[in-house]
C-alpha positions in Angstrom: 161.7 25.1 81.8 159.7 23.3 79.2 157.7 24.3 76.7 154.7 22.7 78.0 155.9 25.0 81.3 156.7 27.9 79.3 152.9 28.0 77.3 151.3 27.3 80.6 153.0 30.7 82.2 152.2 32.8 79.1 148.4 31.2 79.9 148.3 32.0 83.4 149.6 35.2 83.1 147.3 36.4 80.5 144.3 36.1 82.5 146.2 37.4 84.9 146.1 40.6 82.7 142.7 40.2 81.8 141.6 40.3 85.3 144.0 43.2 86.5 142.5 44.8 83.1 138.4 43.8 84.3 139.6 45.2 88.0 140.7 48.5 86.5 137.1 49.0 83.9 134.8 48.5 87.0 137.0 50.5 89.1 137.2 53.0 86.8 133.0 53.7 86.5 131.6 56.2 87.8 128.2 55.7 89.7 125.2 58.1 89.9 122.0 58.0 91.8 119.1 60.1 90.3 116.6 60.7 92.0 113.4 62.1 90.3 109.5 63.0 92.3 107.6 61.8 89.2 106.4 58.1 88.7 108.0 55.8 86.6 105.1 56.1 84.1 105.1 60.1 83.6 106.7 61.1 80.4 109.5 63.7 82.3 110.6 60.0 84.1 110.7 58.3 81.1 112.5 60.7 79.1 115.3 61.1 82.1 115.7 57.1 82.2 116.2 57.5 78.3 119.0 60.5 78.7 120.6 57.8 81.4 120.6 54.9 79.6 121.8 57.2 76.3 125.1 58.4 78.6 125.7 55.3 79.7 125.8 54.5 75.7 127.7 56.8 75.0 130.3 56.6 77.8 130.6 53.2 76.7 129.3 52.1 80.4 131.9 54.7 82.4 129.3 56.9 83.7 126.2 55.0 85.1 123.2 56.9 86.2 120.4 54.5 88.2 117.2 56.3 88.2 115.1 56.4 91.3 111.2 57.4 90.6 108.0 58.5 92.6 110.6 60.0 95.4 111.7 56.1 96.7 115.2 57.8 97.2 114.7 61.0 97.7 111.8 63.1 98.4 111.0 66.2 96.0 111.2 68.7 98.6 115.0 67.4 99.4 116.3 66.6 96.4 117.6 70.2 95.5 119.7 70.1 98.9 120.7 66.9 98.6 122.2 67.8 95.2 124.0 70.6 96.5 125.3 68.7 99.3 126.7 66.2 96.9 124.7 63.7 99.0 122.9 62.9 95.2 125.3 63.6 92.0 122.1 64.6 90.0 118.6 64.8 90.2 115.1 66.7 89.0 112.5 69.1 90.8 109.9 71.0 89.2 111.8 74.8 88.8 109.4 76.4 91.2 109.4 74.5 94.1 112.7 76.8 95.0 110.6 79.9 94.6 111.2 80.4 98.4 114.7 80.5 97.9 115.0 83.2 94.6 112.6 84.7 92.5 114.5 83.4 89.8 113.0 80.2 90.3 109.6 81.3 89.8 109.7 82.9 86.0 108.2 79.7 84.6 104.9 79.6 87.1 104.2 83.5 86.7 100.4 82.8 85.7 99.4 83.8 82.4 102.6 85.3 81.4 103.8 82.1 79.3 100.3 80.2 78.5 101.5 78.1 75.0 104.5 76.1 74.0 106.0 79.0 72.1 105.3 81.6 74.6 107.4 79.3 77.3 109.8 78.0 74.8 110.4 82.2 74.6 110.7 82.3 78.1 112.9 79.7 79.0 115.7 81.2 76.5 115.1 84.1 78.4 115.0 82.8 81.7 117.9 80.6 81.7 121.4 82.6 81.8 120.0 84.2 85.3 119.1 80.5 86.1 122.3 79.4 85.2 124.2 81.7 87.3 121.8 81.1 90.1 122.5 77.6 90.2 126.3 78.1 89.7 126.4 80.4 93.3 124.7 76.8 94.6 127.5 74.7 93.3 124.4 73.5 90.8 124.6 73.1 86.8 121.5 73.1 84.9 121.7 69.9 82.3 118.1 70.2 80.2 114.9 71.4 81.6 111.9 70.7 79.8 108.0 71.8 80.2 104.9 70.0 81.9 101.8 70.6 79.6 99.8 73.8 80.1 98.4 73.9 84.0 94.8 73.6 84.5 92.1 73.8 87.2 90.0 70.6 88.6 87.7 70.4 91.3 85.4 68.6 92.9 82.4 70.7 90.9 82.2 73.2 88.3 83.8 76.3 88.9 82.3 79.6 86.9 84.5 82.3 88.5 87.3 83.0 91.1 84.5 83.2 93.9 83.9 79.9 93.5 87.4 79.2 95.3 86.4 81.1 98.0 86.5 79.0 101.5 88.0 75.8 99.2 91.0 74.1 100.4 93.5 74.4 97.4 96.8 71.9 96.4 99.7 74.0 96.2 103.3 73.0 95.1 104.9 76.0 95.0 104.5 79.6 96.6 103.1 81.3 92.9 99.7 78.7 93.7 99.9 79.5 97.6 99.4 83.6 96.4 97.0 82.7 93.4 94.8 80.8 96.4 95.5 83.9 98.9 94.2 86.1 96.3 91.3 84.0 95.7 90.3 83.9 99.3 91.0 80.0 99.1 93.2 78.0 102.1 96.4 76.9 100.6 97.9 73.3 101.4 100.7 72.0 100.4 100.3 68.3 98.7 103.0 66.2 96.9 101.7 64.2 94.0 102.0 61.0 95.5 99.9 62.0 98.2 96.5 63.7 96.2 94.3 60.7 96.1 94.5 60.4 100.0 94.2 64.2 100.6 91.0 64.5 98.2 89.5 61.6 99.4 89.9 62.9 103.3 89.1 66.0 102.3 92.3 67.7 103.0 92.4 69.5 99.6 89.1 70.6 97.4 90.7 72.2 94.0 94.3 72.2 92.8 96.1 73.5 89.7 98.1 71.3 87.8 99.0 69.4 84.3 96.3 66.8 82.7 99.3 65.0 83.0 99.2 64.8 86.8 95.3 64.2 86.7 95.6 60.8 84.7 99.2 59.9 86.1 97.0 60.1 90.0 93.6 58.9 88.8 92.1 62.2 89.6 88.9 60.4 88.0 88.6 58.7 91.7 88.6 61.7 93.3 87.3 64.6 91.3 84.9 65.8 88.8 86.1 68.7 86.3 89.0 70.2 84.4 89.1 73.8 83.2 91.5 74.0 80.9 92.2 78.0 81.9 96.6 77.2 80.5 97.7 79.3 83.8 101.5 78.4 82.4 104.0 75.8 81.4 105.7 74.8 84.7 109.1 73.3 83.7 111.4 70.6 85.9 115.1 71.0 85.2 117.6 68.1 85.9 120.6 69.7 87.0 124.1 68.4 88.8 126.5 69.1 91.7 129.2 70.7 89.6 132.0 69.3 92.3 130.4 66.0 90.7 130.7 67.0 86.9 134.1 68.6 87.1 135.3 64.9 88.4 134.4 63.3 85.1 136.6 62.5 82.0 136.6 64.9 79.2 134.5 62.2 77.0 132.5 61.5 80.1 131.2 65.8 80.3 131.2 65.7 76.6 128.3 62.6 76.6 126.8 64.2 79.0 126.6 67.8 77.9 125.8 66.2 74.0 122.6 64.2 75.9 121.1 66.6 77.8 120.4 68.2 74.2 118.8 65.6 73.1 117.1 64.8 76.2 115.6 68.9 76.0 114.8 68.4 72.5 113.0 65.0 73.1 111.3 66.3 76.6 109.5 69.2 74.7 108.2 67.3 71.7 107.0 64.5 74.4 105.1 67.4 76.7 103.2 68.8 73.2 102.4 65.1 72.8 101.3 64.3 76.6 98.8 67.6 76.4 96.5 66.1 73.2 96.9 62.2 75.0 96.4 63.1 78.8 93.5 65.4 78.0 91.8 63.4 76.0 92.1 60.3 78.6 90.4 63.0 81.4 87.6 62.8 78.8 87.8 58.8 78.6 87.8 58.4 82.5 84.5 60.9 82.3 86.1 64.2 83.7 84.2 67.0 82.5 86.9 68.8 80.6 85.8 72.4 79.6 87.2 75.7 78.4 87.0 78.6 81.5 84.4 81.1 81.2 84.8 84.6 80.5 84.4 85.0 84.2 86.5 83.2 85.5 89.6 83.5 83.4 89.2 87.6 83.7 89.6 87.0 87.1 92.1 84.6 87.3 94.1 87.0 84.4 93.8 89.9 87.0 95.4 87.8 89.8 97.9 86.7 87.5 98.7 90.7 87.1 98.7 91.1 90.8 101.2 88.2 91.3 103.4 89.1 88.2 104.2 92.9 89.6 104.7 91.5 93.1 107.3 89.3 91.8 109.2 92.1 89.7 109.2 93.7 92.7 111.1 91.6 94.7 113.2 89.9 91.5 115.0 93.6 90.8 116.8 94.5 87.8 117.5 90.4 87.0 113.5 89.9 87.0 112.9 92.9 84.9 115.9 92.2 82.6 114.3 88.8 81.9 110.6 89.6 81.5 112.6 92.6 79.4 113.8 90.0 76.9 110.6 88.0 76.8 108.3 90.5 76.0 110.9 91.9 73.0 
């Protein structure tokens, strides 16, 4: 052979390499869908596009996560399953939405247990190693969970004290809101978030209970006419994986992911203190009337919160005590 013949070989099969080495990167990636209720512009989406695009980083490009807002993949009320059914790798919900499943889901949304970033920063440290081993009896792993702003009340006109609610058709999301309407003597109706503009505005729902956040991300504006800022709690989402999924990654791959969801908590928090001054201030700008609850009305909302908060020791046991336990130390 030549050694014209000889350089062209050596050529050929270098690229040859190249590409056998190209086949084996993309081969070797690993691909998650993460599905997430919230719309791309809320500040818990944002902050889980960041944690993806940060693992990505850091896995230099192994593990790809391809967020999927607003519920276009999955919807909220199925994404839990479909996590535990491996059907999604990872996804978020709002904590409480399992409350039908285990008490332990509802710690977060007891009302007026937690009512200030402190009080539910508290909480959640005591709250998560029953979480944790809930979710590991579901073949689940908690990542990062971070906080919506305090909850607050709007409605459709002012609202002085809990016999106001009387007769009003009220926006739940979980079963905590479904008892705090009960109690009230209001008719509780589930609503997903995408969906409140069209239920207000056919009358479907009346008065809901939810972040400033939530008002401004669904134009409540539109729709309604006050905010009491009564700070019923500090709901928190959780992003959380199919641990079948997890164990299936590299070492460096559960490492980037484990080191990010940190950061991700740490960055989720400081973003929800944030959210609570900009949101409320921009239900003042869209000419909500934003006000402070009376005396009335938050002694009687405080006294349903008692009602609902030994109910759900009750049927928690020693694991709901135990936490409340370390909460109140």
């Amino acid at each position: 052979m030549t050694t014209t013949g000889r350089t062209a070989l050596a050529v050929a099969f270098s690229f040859a390499m190249t590409g056998f080495a190209m086949t084996g990167m993309a081969a070797a990636q690993t691909a998650w869908d993460l599905p997430t209720p919230y719309p791309a512009s809320n500040f818990h989406t944002k902050n889980v596009v960041q944690f993806s695009q940060d693992v990505e980083k850091a896995t230099g490009g192994s593990l790809k996560m391809t967020v999927h807002p607003a519920g276009s993949l999955i919807k909220h009320a199925d994404i839990k399953r479909a996590v535990r059914q491996g059907t999604a790798p990872i996804g978020e919900v709002i904590i409480s939405l399992a409350t039908n499943e285990s008490p332990i889901y509802a710690v977060d949304s007891l009302p007026f247990v937690a009512t200030s970033y402190e009080a539910a920063k508290k909480l959640y440290a005591a709250h998560r190693p029953a979480l944790e081993k809930r979710l590991a009896e579901e073949g689940l792993m908690l990542l990062f969970s971070v906080p919506w702003p305090p909850q607050g009340l709007y409605s459709k006109r002012e609202i002085k004290t809990v016999d106001d609610l009387k007769g009003l058709k009220f926006r739940t999301y979980n079963p905590i809101i479904g008892r705090i309407a009960a109690l009230a003597g209001a008719i509780p109706t589930q609503i997903e978030v995408p969906d409140l503009p069209t239920a207000f505005a056919t009358g479907r729902v009346d008065v809901m209970i939810t972040s400033a956040s939530t008002g401004v991300d669904t134009k409540a504006e539109d729709y309604l006419s006050h905010y009491n800022d009564i700070q019923a709690w500090l709901p928190r989402n959780m992003v959380f994986v199919n641990k079948a999924a997890f164990d299936k990654l590299t070492d460096a791959q559960k490492k980037a992911v484990l080191d990010q969801s940190k950061i991700a908590e740490e960055r989720g928090w400081k973003a929800s203190i944030e959210e609570k001054t900009i949101k409320t201030n921009a239900l003042r700008a869209a000419k909500i009337t934003v006000q402070d609850p009376s005396p009335e009305l938050k002694t009687g909302l405080s006294k349903i919160g008692e009602t609902i908060t030994s109910e759900w020791v009750a049927t928690a046991g020693a694991d709901g005590k135990a936490i409340l336990d370390a909460y109140r130390k």
